[in-house]
C-alpha positions as a Python dict, from the first residue, in 0.01 Angstrom:
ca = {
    (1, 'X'): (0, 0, 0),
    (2, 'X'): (85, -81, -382),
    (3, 'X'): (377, 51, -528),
    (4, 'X'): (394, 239, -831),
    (5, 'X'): (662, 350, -1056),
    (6, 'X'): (644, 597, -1313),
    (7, 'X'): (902, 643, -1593),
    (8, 'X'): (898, 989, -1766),
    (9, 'X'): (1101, 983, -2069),
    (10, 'X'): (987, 1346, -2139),
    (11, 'X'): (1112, 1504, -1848),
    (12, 'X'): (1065, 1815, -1971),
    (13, 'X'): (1037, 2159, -1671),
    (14, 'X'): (994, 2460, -1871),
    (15, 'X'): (790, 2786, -1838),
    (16, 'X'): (479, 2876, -1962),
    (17, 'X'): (502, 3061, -2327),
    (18, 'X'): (369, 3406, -2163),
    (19, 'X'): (687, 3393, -1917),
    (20, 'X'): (472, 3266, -1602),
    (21, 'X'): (483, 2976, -1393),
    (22, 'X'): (657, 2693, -1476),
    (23, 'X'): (540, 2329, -1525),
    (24, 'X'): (685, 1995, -1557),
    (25, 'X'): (595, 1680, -1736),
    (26, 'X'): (633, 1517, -1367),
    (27, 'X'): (337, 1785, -1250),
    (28, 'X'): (129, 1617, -1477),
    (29, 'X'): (186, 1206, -1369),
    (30, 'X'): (136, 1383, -987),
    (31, 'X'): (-194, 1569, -1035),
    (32, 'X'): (-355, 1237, -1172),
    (33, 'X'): (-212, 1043, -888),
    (34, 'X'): (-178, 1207, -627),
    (35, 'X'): (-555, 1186, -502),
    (36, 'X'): (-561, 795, -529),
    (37, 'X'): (-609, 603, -206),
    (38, 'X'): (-364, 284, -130),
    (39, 'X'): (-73, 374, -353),
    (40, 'X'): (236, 515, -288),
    (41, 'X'): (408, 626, -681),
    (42, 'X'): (754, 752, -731),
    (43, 'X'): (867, 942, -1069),
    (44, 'X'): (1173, 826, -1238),
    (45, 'X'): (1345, 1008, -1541),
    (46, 'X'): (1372, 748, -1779),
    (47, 'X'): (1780, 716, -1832),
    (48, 'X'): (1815, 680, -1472),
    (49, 'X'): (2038, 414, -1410),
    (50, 'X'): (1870, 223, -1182),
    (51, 'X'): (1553, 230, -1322),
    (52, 'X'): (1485, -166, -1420),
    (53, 'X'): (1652, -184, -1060),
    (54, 'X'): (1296, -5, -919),
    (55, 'X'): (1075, -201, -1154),
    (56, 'X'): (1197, -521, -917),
    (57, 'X'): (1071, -301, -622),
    (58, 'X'): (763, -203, -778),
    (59, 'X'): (385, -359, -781),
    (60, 'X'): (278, -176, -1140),
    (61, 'X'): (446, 93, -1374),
    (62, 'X'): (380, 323, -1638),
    (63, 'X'): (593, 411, -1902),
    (64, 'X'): (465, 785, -2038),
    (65, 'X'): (540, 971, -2390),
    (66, 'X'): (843, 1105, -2521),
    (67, 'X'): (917, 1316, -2813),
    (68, 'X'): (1168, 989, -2928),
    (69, 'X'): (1088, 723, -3169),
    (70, 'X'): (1050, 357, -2999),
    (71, 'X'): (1088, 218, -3339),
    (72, 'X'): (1492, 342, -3296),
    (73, 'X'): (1791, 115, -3203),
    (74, 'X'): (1931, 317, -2925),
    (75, 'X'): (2037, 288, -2575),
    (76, 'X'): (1790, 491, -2439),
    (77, 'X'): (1520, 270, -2644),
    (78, 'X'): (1708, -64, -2522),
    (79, 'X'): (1692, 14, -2128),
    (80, 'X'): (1298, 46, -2140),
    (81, 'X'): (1288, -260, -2366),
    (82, 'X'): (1482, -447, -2075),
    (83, 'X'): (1204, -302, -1822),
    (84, 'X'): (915, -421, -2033),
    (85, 'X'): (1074, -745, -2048),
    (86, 'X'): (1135, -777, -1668),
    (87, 'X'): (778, -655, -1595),
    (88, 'X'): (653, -951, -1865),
    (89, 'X'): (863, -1208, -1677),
    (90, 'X'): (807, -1097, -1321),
    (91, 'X'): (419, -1042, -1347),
    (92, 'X'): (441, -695, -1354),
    (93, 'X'): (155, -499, -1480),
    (94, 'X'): (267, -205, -1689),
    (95, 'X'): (82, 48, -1842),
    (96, 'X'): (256, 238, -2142),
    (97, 'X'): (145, 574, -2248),
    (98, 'X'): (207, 731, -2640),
    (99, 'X'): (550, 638, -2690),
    (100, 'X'): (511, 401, -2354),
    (101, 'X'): (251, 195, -2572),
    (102, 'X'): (451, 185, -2909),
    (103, 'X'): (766, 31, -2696),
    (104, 'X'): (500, -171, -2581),
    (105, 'X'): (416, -281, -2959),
    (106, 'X'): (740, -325, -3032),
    (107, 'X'): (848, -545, -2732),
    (108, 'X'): (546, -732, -2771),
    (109, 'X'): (638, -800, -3180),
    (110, 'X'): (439, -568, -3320),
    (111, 'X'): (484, -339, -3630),
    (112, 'X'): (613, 45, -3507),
    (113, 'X'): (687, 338, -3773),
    (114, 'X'): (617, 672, -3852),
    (115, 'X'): (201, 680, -3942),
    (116, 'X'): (159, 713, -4302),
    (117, 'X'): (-63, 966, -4318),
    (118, 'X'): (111, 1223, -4062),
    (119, 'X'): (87, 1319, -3712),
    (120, 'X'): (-238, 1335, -3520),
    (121, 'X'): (-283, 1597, -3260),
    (122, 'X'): (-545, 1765, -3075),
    (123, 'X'): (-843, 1646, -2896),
    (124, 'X'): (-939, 1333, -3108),
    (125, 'X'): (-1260, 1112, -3048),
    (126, 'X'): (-1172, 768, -2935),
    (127, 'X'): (-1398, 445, -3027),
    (128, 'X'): (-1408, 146, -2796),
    (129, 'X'): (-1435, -179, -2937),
    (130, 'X'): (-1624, -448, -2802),
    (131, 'X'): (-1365, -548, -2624),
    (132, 'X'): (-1252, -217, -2524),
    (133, 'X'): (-1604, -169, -2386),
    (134, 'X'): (-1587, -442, -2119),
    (135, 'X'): (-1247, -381, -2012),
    (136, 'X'): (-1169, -273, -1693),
    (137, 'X'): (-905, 55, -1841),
    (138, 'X'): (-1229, 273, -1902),
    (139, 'X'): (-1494, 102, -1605),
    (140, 'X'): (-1673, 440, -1596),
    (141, 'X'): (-1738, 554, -1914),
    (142, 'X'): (-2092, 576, -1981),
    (143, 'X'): (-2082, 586, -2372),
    (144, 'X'): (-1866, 399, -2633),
    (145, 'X'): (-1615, 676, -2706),
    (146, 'X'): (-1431, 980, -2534),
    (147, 'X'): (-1198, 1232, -2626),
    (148, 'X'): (-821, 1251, -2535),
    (149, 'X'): (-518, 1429, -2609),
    (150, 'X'): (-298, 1326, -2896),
    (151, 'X'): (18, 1433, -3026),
    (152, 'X'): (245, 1198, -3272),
    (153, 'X'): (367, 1079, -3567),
    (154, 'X'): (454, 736, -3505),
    (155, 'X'): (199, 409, -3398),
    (156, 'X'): (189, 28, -3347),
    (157, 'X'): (52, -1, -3711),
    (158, 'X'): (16, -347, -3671),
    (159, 'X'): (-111, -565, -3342),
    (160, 'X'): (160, -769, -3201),
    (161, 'X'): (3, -1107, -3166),
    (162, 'X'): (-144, -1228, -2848),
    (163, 'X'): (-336, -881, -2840),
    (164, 'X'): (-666, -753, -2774),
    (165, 'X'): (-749, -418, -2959),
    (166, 'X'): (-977, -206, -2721),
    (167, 'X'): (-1016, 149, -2892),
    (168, 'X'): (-914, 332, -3222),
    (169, 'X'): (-951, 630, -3377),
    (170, 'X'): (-1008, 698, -3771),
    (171, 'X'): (-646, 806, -3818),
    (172, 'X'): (-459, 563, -3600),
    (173, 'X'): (-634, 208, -3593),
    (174, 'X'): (-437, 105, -3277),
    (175, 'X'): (-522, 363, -2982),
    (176, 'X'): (-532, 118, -2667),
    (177, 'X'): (-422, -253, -2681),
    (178, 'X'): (-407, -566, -2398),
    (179, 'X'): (-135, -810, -2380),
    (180, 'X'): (-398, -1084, -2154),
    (181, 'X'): (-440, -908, -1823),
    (182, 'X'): (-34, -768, -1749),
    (183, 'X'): (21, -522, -1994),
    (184, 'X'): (-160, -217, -2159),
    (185, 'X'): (-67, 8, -2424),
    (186, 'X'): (-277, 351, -2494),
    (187, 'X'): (-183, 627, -2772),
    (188, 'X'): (-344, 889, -2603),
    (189, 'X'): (-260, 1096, -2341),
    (190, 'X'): (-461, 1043, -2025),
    (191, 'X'): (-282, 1227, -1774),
    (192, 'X'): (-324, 1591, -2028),
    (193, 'X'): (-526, 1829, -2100),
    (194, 'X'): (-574, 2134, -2371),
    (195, 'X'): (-328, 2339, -2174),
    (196, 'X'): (-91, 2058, -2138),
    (197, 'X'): (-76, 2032, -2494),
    (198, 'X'): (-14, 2411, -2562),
    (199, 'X'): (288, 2373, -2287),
    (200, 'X'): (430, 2095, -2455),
    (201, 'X'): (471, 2264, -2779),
    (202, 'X'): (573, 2549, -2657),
    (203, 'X'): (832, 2349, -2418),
    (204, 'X'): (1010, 2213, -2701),
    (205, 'X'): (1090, 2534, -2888),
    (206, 'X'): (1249, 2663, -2584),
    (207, 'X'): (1433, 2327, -2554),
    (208, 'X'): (1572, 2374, -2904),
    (209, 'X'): (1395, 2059, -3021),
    (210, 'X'): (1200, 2288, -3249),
    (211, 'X'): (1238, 2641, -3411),
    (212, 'X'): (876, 2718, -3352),
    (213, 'X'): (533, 2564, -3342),
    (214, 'X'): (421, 2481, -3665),
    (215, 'X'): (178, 2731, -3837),
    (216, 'X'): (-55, 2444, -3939),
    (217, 'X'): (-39, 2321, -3623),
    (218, 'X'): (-84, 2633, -3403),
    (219, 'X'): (-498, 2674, -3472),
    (220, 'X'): (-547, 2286, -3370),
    (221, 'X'): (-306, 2300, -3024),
    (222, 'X'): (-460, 2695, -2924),
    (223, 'X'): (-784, 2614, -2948),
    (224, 'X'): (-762, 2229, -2796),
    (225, 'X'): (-987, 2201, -2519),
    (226, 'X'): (-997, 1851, -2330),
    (227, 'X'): (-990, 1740, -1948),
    (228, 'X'): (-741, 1470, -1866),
    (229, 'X'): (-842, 1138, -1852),
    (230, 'X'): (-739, 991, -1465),
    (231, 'X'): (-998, 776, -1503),
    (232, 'X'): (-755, 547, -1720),
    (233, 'X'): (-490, 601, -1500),
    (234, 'X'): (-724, 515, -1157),
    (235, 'X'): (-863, 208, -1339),
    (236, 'X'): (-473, 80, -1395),
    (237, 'X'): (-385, 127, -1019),
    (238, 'X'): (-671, -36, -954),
    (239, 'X'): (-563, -360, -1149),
    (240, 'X'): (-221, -302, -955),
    (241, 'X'): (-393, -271, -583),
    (242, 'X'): (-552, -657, -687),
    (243, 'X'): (-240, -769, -771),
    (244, 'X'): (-102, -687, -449),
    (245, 'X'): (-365, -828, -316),
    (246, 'X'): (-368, -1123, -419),
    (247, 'X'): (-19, -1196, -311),
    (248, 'X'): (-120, -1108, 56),
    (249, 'X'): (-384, -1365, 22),
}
C-alpha cells in the first residue's frame, strides 16, 4: 500500500454562501482520492509541525494551493521549501498544485512573481505540449487540451532549468512542468470544480481575507462550470504505487 501525504496550505472549512452545508478544502483532496485502489493518503495542514517529519514516512506528496505568495520570505514559505528539498534528496515524488507548483519553481530556481498581466480565473483551456502529450500526468486524455480551474495572480514566469514544460495556457506560459521523473508542478486546479471555485471566493470573504468578491470577477466565478480533474491526481499516485514498487523488487 503506497503512502501518500497531502499538505493543504489552504485549510480553509467554511459554509456555503446561501448559509447551507459546509465544505472544506480537505473535502476536496478526499473526494479525488478517496476511490483510488492501493493507497492509503493522510491530510496535513501545512504549518503543522511535523510535517517534513511525515514526508520521511511518506512514498509521494502533494503540496495544494494557497491564497499566499511562494515568491515571499516567510516561515510558512521556508518549511515547505525544506519539504521540497527533502523529497528532491530522498527520491520522493511530489506533486505541487497552484501555489504547490510555484514553490516548486522557486525551489527548483525558477523565476516566481505576481503575472504581469493580472490574475487568471475561471475555467481556462489548457494546451499540452509535445511533451506534455506523452507524459504520463494526463495518460487518458484523448485530445491535446482540457479545461481546469484557475484562480491566481502569481506564476513560475520563467522555467527553472532542468525542466520539461508540458502544458500552457495563453495567459500563463507555464501551467504544468517536470523536474526528470520526481517532481511535478501544475497551475491548475485538478482536484476543483465550478462550485469549488464559487466556495472559495466566497470562503475568503467570510474569513476576512476579502471584503467581498470582486464585481469583475463575480460573472466569470458564477457562471464557471468545470468537472475536477482526478485524472491528474490518479496518474500521480500511479507514478507513486511504481515507486513503491520498485523498492519491493
Amino acid at each position: 500500500m503506497a503512502r501518500l501525504l497531502v499538505i493543504d496550505p489552504l485549510q480553509m472549512n467554511c459554509s456555503t454562501g446561501d448559509g447551507g452545508s459546509s465544505w472544506s478544502t480537505r473535502e476536496w483532496f478526499e473526494r479525488a482520492l478517496s476511490s483510488m485502489e492501493g493507497v492509503a493518503f493522510e491530510i496535513l495542514v501545512a504549518d503543522d509541525p511535523n510535517v517534513c517529519s511525515k514526508v520521511l514516512e511518506a512514498d509521494g506528496v502533494v503540496l495544494g494551493g494557497s491564497e499566499r505568495s511562494a515568491w515571499e520570505d516567510c516561515g510558512f514559505n521556508d518549511q515547505l521549501l525544506d519539504l521540497i528539498a527533502l523529497c528532491k534528496h530522498n527520491q520522493i515524488p511530489f506533486l505541487g498544485i497552484c501555489f504547490g507548483a510555484q514553490l516548486l519553481g522557486r525551489a527548483l530556481g525558477g523565476r516566481v512573481e505576481r503575472h504581469p498581466d493580472g490574475i487568471e480565473l475561471g475555467a481556462m483551456r489548457i494546451e499540452l505540449t509535445e511533451a506534455g502529450k506523452n507524459h504520463f500526468l494526463f495518460h487518458g486524455l484523448r485530445k491535446g487540451h482540457f479545461k481546469s480551474i484557475e484562480t491566481h495572480q502569481d506564476a513560475v514566469l520563467y522555467l527553472p532549468s532542468g525542466c520539461s514544460l508540458l502544458a500552457y495556457t495563453e495567459h500563463t506560459k507555464t501551467q504544468a512542468f517536470a523536474y526528470g521523473d520526481l517532481m511535478f508542478g501544475v497551475q491548475f486546479h485538478p482536484e476543483m470544480n465550478g462550485k469549488d471555485l464559487k466556495n472559495l471566493w466566497e470562503g475568503w470573504v467570510q474569513m476576512g481575507e476579502i471584503e467581498a468578491v470582486p464585481s469583475a470577477y463575480r460573472e466569470t466565478i458564477e457562471g464557471c462550470e468545470c468537472a475536477e480533474m482526478p485524472l491528474i491526481l490518479r496518474n500521480f499516485v500511479e507514478r507513486v504505487k511504481v515507486g513503491v514498487a520498485s523498492l519491493v523488487e
